[in-house]
LOVEXPA-157774 format. One record per residue: residue number from 1; residue in one letter; y, z, x of N, C-alpha, C, CB in turn. Coordinates in steps of 0.1 Angstrom, whole numbers, plus 5000, padded with zeros to 4 digits. Atoms other than C-alpha are relative to their C-alpha. Glycine has a CB too. Layout:
% residues N
resi:resn:n.v:n.w:n.u:ca.v:ca.w:ca.u:c.v:c.w:c.u:cb.v:cb.w:cb.u
NUM:A:Y:Z:X:Y:Z:X:Y:Z:X:Y:Z:X
...
This chain:
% residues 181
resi:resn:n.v:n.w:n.u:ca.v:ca.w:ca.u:c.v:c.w:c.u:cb.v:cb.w:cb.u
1:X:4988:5000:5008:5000:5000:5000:5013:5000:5009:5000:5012:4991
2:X:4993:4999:4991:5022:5006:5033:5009:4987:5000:4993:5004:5011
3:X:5001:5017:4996:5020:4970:5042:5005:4997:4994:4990:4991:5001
4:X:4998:5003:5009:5023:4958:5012:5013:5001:4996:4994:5003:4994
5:X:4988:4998:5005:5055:4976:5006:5011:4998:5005:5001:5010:4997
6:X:4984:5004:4990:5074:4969:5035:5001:4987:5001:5002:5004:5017
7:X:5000:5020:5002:5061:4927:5031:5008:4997:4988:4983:4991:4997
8:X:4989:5001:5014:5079:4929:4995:5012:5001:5000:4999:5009:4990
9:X:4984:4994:4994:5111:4945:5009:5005:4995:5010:5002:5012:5005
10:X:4989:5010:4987:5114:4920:5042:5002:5011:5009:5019:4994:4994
11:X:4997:4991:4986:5111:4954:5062:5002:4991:5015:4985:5012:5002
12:X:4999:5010:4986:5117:4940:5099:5002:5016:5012:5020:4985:4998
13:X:4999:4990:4993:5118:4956:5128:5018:5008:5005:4992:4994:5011
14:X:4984:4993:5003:5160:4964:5129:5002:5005:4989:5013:4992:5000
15:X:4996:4991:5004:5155:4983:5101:4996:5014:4999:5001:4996:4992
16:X:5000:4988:4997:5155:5020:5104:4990:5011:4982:5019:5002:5004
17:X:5007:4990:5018:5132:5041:5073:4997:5012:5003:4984:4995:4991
18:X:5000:4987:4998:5128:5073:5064:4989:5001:4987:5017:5008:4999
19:X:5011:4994:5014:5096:5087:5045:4995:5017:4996:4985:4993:5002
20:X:5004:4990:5007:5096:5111:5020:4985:5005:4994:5007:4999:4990
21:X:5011:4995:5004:5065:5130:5018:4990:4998:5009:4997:4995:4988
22:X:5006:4995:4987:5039:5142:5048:4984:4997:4993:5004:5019:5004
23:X:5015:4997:5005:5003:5138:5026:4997:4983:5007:4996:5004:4978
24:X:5011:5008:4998:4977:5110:5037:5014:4988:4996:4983:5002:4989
25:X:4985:5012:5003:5003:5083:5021:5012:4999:5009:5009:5003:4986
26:X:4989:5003:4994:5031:5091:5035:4998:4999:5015:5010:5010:4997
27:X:5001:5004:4990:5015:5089:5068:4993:4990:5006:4999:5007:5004
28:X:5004:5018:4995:5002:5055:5068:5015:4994:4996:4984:4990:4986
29:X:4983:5008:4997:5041:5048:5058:5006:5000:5014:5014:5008:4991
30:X:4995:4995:4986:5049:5064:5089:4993:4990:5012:4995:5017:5002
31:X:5008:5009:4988:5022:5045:5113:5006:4985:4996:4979:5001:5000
32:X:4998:5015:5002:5028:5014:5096:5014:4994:5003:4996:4996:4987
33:X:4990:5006:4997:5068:5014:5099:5000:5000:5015:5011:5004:4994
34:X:5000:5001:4990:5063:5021:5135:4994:4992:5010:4999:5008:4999
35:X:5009:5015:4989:5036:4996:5145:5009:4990:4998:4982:4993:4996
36:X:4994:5010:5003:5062:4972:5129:5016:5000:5008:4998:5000:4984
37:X:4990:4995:4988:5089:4983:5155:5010:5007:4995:5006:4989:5009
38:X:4991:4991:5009:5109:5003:5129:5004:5011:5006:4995:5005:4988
39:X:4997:4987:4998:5127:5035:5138:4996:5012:4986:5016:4998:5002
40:X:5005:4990:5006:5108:5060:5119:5005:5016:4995:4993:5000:5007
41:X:5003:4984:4999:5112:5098:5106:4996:5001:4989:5011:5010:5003
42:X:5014:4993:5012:5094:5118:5081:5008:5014:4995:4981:5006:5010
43:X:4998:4987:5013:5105:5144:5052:4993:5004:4998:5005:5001:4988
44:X:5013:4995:5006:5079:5167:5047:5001:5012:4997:4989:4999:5007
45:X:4996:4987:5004:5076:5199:5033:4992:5010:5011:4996:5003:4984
46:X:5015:4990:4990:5044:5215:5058:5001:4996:5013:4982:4995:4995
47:X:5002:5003:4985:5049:5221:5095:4988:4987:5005:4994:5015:5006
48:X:5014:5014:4999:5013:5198:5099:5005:4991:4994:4983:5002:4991
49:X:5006:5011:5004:5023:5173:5082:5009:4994:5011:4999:4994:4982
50:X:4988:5006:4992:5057:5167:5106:4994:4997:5015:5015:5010:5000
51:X:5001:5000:4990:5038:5173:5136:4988:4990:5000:4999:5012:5004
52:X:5012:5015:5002:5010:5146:5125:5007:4991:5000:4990:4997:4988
53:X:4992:5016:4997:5039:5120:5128:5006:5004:5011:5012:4994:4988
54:X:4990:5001:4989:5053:5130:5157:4996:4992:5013:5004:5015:5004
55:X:5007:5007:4992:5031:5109:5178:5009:4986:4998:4984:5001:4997
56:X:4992:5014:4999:5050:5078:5163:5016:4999:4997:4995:4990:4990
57:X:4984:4998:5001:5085:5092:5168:5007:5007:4992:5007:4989:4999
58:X:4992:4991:5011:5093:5111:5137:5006:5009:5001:4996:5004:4992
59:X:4991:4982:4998:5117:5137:5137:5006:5001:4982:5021:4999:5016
60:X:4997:4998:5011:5133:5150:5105:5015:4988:4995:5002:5016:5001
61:X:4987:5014:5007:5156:5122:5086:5015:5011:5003:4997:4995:4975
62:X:4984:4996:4997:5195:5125:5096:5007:4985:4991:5004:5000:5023
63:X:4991:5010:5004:5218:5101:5080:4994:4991:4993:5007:4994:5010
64:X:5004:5010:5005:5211:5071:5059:4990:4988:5005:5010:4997:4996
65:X:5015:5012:4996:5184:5045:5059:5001:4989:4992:4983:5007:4996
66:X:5003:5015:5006:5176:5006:5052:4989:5005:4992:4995:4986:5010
67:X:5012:4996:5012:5145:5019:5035:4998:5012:4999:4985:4994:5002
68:X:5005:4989:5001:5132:5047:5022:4990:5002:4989:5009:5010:5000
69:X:5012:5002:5011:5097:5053:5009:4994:5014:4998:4989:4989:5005
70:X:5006:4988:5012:5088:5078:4980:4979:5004:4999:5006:4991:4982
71:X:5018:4995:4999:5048:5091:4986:4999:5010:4995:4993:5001:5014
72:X:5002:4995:5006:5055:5117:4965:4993:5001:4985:5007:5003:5002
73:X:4996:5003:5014:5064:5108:4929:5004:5012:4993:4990:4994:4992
74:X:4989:4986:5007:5087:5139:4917:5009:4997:4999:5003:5012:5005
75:X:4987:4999:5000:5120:5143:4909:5009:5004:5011:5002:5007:4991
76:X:4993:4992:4986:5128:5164:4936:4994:4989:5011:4993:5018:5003
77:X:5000:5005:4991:5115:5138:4959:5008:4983:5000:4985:5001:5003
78:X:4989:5007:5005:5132:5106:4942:5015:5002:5005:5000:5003:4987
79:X:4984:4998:5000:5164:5124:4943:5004:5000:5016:5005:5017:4992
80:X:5000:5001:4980:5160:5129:4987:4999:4986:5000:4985:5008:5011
81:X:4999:5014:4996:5151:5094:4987:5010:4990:4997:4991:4995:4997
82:X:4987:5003:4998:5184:5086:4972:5009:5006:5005:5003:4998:4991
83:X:4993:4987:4991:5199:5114:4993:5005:4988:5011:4987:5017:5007
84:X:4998:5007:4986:5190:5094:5021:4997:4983:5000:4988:5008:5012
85:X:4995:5017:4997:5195:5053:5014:5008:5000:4998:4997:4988:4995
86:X:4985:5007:4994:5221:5033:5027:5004:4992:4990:4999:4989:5013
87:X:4995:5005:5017:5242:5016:5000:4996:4988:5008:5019:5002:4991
88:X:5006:5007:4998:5223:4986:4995:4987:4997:5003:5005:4998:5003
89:X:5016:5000:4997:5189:4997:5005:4992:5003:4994:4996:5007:5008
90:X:5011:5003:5012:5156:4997:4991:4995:5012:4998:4987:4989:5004
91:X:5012:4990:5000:5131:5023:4981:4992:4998:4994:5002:5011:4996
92:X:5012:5002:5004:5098:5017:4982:4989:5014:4994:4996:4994:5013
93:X:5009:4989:5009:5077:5037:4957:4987:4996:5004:5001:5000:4983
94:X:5013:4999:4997:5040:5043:4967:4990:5012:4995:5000:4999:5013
95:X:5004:4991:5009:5033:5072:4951:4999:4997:4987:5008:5009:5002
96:X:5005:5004:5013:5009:5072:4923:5003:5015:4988:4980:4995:5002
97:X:4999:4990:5006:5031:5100:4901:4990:5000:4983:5016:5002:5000
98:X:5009:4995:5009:5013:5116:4872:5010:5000:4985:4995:5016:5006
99:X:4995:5002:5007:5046:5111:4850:5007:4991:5001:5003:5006:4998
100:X:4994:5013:5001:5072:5086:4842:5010:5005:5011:5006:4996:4984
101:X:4994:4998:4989:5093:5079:4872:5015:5001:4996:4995:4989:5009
102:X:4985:5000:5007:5129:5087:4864:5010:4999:5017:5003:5019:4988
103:X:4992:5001:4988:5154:5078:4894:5011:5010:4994:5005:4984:5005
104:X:4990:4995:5001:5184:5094:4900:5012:4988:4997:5001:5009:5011
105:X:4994:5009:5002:5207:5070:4881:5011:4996:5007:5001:5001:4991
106:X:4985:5001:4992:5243:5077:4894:5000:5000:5016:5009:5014:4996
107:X:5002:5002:4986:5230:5080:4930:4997:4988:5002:4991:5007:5005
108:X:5009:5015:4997:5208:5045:4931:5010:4990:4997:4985:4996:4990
109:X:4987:5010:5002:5240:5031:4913:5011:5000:5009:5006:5002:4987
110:X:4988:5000:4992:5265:5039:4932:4998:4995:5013:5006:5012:5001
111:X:5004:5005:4989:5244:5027:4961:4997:4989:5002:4994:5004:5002
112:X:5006:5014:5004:5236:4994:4949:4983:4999:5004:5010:4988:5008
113:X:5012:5001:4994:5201:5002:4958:4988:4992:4989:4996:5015:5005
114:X:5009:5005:5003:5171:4986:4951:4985:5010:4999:5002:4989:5009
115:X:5011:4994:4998:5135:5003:4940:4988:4988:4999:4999:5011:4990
116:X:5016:5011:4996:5100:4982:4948:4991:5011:4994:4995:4994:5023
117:X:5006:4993:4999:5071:4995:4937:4987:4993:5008:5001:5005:4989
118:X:5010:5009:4993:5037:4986:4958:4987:5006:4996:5001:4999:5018
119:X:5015:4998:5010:5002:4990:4938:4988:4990:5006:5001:4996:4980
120:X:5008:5010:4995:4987:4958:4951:4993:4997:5008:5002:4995:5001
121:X:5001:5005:4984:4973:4943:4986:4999:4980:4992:4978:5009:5013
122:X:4997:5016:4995:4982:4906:4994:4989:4992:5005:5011:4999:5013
123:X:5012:5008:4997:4955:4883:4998:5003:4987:5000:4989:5002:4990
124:X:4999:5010:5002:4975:4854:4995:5001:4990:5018:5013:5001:4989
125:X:4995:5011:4989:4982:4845:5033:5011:5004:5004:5003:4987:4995
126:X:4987:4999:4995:5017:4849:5033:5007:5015:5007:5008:4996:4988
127:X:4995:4991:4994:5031:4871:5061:4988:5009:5007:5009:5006:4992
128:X:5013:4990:4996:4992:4881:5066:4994:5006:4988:5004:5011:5009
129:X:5007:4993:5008:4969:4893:5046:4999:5017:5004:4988:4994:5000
130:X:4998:4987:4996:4975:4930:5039:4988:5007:5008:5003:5007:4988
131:X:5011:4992:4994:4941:4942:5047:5001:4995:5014:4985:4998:4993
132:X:5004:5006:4989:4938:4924:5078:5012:5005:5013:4999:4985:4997
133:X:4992:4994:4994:4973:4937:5089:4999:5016:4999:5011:4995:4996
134:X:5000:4985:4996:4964:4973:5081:4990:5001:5010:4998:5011:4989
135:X:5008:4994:4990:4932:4970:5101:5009:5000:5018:4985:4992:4998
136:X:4996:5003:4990:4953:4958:5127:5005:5013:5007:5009:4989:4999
137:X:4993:4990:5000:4975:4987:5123:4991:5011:5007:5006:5002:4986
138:X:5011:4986:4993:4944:5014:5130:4993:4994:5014:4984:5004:4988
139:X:5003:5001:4990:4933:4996:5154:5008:5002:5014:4995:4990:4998
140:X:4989:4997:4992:4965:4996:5175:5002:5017:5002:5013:4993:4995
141:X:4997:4982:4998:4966:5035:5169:4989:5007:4996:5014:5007:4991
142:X:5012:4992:5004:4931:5051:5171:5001:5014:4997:4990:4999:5010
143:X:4999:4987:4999:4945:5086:5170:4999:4999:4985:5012:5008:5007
144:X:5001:5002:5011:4954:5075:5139:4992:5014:4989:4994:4986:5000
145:X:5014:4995:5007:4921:5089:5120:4999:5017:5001:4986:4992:5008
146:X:5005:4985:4996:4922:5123:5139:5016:5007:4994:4994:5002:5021
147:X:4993:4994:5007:4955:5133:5128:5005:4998:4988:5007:5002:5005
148:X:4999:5001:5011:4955:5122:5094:4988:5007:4994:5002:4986:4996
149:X:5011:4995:5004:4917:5134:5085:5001:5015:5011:4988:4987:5001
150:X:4995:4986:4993:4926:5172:5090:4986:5006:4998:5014:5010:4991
151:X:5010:4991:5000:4892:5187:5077:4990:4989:4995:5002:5013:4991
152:X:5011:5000:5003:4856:5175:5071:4990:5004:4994:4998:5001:5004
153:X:5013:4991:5005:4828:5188:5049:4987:4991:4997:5005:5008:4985
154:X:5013:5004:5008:4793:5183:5040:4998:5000:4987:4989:5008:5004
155:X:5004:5001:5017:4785:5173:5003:4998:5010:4999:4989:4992:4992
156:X:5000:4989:5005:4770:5205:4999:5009:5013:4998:4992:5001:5004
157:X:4989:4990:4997:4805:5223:5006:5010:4993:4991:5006:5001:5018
158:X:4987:5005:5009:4825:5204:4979:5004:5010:4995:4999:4990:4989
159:X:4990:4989:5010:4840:5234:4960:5007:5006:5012:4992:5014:4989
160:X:4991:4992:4989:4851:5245:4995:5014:4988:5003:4989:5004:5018
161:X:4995:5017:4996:4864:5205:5003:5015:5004:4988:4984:4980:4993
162:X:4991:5003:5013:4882:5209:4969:5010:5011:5001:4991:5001:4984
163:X:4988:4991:4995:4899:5240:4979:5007:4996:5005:4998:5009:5006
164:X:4990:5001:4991:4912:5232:5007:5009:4983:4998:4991:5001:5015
165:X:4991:5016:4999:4925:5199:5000:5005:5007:4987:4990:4982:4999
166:X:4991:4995:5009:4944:5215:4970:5009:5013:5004:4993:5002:4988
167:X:4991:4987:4996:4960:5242:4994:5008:4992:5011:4989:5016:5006
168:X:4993:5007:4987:4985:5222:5012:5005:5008:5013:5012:4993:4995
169:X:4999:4996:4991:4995:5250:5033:4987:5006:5009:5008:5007:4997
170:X:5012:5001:4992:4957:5251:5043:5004:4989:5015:4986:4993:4989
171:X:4996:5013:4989:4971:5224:5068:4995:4989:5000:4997:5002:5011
172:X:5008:5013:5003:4952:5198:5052:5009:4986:5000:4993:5001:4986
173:X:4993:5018:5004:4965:5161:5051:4989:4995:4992:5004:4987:5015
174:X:5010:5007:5010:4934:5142:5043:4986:5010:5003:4997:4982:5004
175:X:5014:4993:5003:4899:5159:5032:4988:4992:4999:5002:5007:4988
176:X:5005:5010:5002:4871:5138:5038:4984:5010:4998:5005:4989:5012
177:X:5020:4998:5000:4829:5142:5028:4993:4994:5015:4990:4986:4983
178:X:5009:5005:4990:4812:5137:5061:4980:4999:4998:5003:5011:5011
179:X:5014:5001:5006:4780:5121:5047:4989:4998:5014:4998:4985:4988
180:X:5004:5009:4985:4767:5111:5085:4989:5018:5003:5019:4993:5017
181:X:5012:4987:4996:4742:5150:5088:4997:4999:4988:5002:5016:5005
C-alpha cells in the first residue's frame, strides 16, 4: 500500500514526508519513502516504534511536509497530518480506520491540500509493478523484517500472540505465528 501511495501522488525523491503513526504500516511508509531517496521522519506515539525507524533517518517531524501519510485512521491522527502539510501537499491515507474518515476541514482547506487514498497494488506496469517494487524495497533493506516483526509465537501461544499484539506498550510493532517448529 506504501508504493502504491507514493506512485498515485508522484512522490519523488525532492520530496520530503512525514508519517503519522509507528505500527507495521507506518513503517513500510517509512522504509519505502526512504529507499525512494525521500527525506523521512516518523510521528509515533511508542518509544519502539521511533527507534525502529531510526535506521532510515527518522527523527521526530519538525515543520511542514510535501506528503504526509496517515497509518492510523483517527481523528487525532488526521488532524497531525494536517498539522504537518505544506500548503498544497498531499496526504496519503493507508490506514484501514474502523470509522468514517472525517478530515479536518478548515485545515486541508486553507492548505489547498490534497487526500489520496491507497487500498490497491498496481499490476498495470506503469512506474513498476507495486509488488515487484516492494520486494525490491525488502530486499535492499534486510533488517527490515527484524525491526518491524517485534515478537514471535508458536500456534499453540495465540492468546499470549493476541495479547501482546494488542498491548502496544508491550513494544510490539508486528506479531507474527512462527509455524516453522
Amino acid at each position: 500500500m506504501a508504493v502504491h501511495g507514493y506512485k498515485i501522488t508522484d512522490t519523488n525523491k525532492n520530496h520530503n514526508v512525514a508519517v503519522v503513526g509507528g505500527g507495521s504500516i507506518g513503517q513500510c511508509a517509512v522504509v519505502t519513502a526512504y529507499s525512494m531517496g525521500c527525506d523521512v521522519d516518523l510521528y509515533a506515539r511508542y518509544d519502539h516504534q521511533k527507534e525502529a525507524a531510526e535506521i532510515w533517518g527518522a527523527k521526530e517531524p519538525t515543520g511542514e511536509y510535501d506528503r504526509v501519510v496517515d497509518s492510523v485512521g483517527n481523528p487525532e491522527a488526521l488532524a497531525k497530518c494536517v498539522e504537518l502539510l505544506k500548503p498544497g501537499g498531499k496526504i496519503i491515507g493507508l490506514a484501514a480506520g474502523w470509522e468514517d474518515t472525517v478530515l479536518p476541514g478548515l485545515g486541508i482547506l486553507n492548505k489547498e491540500g490534497s487526500f489520496y487514498t491507497s487500498r490497491i497494488y498496481d499490476s498495470s506496469g506503469n512506474k513498476g509493478r507495486d509488488i515487484d517494487n516492494a520486494v525490491k524495497i525488502l530486499f535492499e533493506n534486510p533488517e527490515f523484517g527484524n525491526k518491524v516483526i517485534t515478537h514471535r509465537f508458536p500456534l499453540e501461544a495465540s492468546e499470549d500472540a493476541f495479547r501482546v499484539a494488542g498491548d502496544r506498550k508491550s513494544g510490539a510493532i508486528k506479531v507474527v505465528f512462527d509455524i516453522s517448529e
